[in-house]
N, C-alpha and C positions, 0 to 999 in steps of 0.2 A: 405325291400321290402314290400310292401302292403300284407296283409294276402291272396287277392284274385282279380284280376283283373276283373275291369267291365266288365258285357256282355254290357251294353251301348256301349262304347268304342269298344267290338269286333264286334257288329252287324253293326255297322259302317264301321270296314275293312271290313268285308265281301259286304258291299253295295260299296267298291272304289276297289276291286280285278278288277271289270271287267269281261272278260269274259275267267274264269278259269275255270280249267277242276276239275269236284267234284269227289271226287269218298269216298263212303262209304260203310265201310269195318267192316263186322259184324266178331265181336270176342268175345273170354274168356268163352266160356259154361263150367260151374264147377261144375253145378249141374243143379236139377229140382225147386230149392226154390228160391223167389222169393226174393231179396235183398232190402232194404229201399233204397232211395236213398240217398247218404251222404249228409251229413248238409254242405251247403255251399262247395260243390265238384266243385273241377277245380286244376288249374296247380299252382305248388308253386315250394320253395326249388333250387335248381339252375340244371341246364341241364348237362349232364354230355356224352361226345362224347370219345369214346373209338377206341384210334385209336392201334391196335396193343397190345404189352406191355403198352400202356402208354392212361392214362385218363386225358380226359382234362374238367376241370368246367367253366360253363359260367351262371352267375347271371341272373335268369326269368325274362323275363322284356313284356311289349305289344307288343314290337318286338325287336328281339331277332337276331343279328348280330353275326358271326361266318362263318368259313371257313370249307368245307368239301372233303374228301377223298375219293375216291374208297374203299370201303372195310370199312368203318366208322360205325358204330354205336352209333346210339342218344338216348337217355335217358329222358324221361321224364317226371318228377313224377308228381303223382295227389296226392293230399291232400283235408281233409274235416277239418272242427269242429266239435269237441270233445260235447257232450252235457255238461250240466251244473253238474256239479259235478264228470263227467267221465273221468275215466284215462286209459291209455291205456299204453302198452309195445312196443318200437319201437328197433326194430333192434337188432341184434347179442349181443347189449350188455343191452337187457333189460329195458334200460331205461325209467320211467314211465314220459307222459307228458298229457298233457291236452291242449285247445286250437287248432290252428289251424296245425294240425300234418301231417305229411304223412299215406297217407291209406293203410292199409292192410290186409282188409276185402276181400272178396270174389269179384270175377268178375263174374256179373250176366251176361245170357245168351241173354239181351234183349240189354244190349249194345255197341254200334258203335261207330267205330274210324272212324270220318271224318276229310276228306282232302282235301284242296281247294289248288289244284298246279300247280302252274307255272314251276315246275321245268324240265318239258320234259321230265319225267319219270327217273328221276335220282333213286328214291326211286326203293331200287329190293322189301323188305317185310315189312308191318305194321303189328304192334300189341296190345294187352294190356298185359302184362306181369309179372310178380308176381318176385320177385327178392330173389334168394337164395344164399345160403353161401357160394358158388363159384363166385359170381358175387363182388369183389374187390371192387369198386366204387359206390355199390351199397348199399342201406340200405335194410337190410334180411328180407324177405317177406313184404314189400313195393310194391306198386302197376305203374307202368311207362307206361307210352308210349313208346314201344320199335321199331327204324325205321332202317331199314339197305340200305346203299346206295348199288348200285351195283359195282359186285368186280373188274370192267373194265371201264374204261375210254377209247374209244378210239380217243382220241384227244390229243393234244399239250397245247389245247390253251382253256382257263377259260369259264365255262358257269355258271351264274347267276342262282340263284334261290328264289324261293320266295314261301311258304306253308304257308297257314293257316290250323292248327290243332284243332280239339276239339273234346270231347265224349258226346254223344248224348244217349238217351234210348228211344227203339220203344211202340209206341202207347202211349207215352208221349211228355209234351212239357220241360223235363226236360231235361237240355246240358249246359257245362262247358262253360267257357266265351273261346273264340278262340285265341289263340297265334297266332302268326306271325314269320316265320322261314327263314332267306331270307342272302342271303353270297353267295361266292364263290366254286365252287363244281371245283374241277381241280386235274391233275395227283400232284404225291408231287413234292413240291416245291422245288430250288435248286438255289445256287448261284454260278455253278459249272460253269465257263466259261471257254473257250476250250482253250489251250495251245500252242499253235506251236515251242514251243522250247523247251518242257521235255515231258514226257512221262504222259499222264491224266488217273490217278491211279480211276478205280472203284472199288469201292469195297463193293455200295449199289445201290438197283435200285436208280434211279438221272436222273433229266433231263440238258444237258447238252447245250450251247448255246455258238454260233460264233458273236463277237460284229461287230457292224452293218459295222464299218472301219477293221477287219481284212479277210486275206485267208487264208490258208496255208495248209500244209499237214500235219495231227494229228496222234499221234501214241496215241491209249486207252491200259492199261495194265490191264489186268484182272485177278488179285492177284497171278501174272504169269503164269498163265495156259495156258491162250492166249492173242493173242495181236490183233488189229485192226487198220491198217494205211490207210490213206483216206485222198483225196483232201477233204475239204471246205470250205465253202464261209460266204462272211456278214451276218447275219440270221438265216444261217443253224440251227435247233434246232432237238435234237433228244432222246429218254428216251432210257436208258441204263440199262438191268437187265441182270445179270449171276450168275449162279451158275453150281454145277456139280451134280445136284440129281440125282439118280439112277433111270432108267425108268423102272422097273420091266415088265411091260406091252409086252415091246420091247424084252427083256433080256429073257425072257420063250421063246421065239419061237428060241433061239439061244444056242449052246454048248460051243459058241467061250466066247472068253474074251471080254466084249466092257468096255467101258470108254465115256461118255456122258458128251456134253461142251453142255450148255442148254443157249441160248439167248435170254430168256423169252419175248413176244409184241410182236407187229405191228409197235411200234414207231421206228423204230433201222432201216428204210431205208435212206442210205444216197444219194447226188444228185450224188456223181459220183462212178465210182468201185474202193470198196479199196482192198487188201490185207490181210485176213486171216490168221494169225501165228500158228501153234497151236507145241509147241518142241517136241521134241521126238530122240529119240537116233537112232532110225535106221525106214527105209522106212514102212509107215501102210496104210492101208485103210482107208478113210472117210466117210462117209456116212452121207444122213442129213432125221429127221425124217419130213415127210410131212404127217399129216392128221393121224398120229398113225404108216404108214406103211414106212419101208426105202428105198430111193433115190439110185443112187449113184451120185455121184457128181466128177466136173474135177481137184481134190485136186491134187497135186502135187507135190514130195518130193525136200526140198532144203539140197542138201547136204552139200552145204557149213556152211548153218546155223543150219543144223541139227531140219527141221520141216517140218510137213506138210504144206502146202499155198495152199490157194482159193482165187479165185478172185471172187468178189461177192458183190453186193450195199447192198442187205436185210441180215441181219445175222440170222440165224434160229437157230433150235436145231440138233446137231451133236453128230454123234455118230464111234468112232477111234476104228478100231482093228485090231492086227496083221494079223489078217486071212480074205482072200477074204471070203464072207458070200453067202449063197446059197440063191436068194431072190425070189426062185421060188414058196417057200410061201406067201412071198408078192405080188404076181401076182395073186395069188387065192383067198386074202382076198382082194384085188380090187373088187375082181368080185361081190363077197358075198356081199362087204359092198357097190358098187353100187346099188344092188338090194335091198339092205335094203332100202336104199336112197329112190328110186326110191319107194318102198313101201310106206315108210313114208311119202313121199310130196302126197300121191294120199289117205294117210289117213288123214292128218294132218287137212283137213279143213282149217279154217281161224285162226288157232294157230301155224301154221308154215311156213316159207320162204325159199326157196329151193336158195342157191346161189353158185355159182362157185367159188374156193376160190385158189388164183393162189400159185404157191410154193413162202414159204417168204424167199427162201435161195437161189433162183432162178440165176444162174450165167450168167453176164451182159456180151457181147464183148463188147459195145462202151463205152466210156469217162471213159478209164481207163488212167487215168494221170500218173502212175507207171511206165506203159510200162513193160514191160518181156513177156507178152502174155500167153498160155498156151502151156506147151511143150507138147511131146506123151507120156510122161512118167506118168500115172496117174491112178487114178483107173479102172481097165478094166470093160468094157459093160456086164453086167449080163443078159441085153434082160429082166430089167424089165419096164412094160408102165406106161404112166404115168398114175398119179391117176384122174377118172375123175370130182370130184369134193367134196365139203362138205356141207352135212345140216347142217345148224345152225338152232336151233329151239328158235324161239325167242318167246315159249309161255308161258301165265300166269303162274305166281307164286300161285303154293296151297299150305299150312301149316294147320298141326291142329288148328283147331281153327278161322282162316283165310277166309274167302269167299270175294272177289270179287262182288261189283253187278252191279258197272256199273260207269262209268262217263257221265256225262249231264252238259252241258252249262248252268252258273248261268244266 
């Protein structure tokens, strides 16, 4: 790869982007001195996107192809030249090199991470970042461009993206030649196609899909804990996450014993009502958490099969315990945390969106293909209301270091 990509060549992408949203973003104050600017500074070395456990490298290039995730982390190092006769120590293991090296000098307080993006805010934080000896994939104090997507997706279905990056320094005409970052940003990928004749074993989030010629009735097993049976159709697609974390949060306000089936998303509604399984040896309680606070819900014991059953399209987070629960604490923290609410959107200015958020465990009567219905046998009415709604605060991301200044139309 070229020791350093033209800014010819990037001043050019930046005259065919069109008209993308800028947005420059002052970082890295380390001190009060005032740093040279590196010899020949810009992007080298390969990209390195850290998804989870696991890193993945992609060679620098003037535009730079790659797929991204919710919850991803990009990597981007900047490199300078070494002056003539100077050597330098790079990384964990010391090694002295010269030429055109990775940088691990100081990040002055005058320079900007700019962003030229198409990608409709996919990006939650930018930075400049200095790499330490926790960072695996990373060369130890090395200098990156560090970008973190945001940890939610909420769609099914792929959006495109396309950034131009580069670092700039104020009250100078000094600035790295600009890369181009441009792929597929989408929930994780899956080749898991739906089953109508065994049982469709999850046993990671996954997105899960009905071919375009079948229907059927699906049974999902969820590493036995619980089960999921549901009409579907050609198309049907839906993301499926469970686990059984412990909700601490929930679990203080109560003496009883709970046991929490957690079906993490929004994506997990299907078109018709299915059946809820959850085993159990003798008759419990269900409840589903909405908004922090507990539901109860029309669960209902099968004794033949020995389980509780819901009928229900959206699968939420539940919570099973032998003992009717007294929710008459949860009627009081409606109250509180409406007024919080209410507080909030009447503070929040133009940094927050006040929106009604419906129960995602919400139990359907019609187009249930099952048939059985709901008997009277089920959890009894606690006389708690419902919850009247949730803030979601959908404002600006601040980090040390980090400021915001604005986007404007090239």
């Amino acid at each position: 790869m070229k020791k350093m990509i033209a800014f010819s060549t990037a001043a050019a992408m930046m005259l065919t982007m069109g008209t993308a949203a800028f947005a420059d973003i002052s970082t890295g104050i380390v001190g009060e001195e005032k740093n040279e600017w590196p010899n020949e500074f810009g992007f080298g070395g390969e990209i390195k996107v850290v998804r989870g456990e696991e890193a993945l490298s992609y060679p620098l290039a003037e535009e730079n192809e790659f797929d991204l995730q919710p919850g991803d982390t990009v990597y981007l190092p900047l490199y300078y030249t070494t002056k003539e006769g100077e050597s330098v120590t790079i990384g964990a293991s010391k090694e002295e090199m010269t030429g055109h090296v990775p940088y691990t000098g100081s990040i002055d307080k005058n320079w900007k991470l700019n962003f030229i993006d198409k990608s409709k805010d996919m990006i939650e934080t930018a930075e400049l970042y200095k790499a330490n000896s926790s960072d695996k994939a990373l060369v130890k104090g090395a200098v990156y461009v560090k970008a973190q997507t945001k940890a939610a997706y909420n769609s099914l279905d792929d959006l495109e993206f396309n950034i131009g990056v580069f670092v700039s320094e104020r009250y100078t005409q000094n600035k790295t030649e600009q890369i181009q970052l441009k792929g597929v940003y989408s929930n994780p990928k899956s080749e898991n196609m739906v089953d109508f004749e065994w049982e469709n074993q999850v046993f990671e989030k996954a997105v899960w899909e009905v071919a375009e010629d079948q229907d059927g009735t699906a049974t999902f097993n969820f590493n036995d804990d619980a089960y999921y049976t549901v009409k579907m159709f050609g198309g049907d697609k839906v993301m499926l996450d469970f686990d059984r974390t412990y909700n601490k949060e929930v679990a203080n306000r109560y003496t009883e014993d709970l046991y929490f089936y957690n079906f993490r998303g929004d994506l997990d509604s299907f078109s018709a009502t299915g059946t809820l399984t959850i085993p159990v040896e003798e008759e419990m309680y269900l409840y589903e958490v909405v908004n922090g606070a507990l539901k109860t819900t029309n669960a209902v014991y099968n004794e033949e099969n020995e389980a509780m059953e819901l009928k229900t399209r959206n699968l939420g987070e539940y919570v099973l315990t032998p003992s009717k629960l007294d929710l008459s604490a949860e009627t009081e923290n409606e109250g509180s945390d409406n007024n919080s609410n209410e507080n909030n959107s009447n503070n929040s200015g133009n940094n927050g969106i006040v929106e009604e958020t419906p129960s995602q465990g919400e139990n359907q009567e019609n187009n249930d293909y099952l048939g059985g219905g709901n008997s009277d046998k089920g959890n009894p009415d606690t006389g708690a209301e419902d919850l009247a709604g949730l803030m979601t605060a959908m404002a600006v991301v601040s980090l040390t270091g980090i400021v915001l200044l604005g986007k404007k139309k090239r």
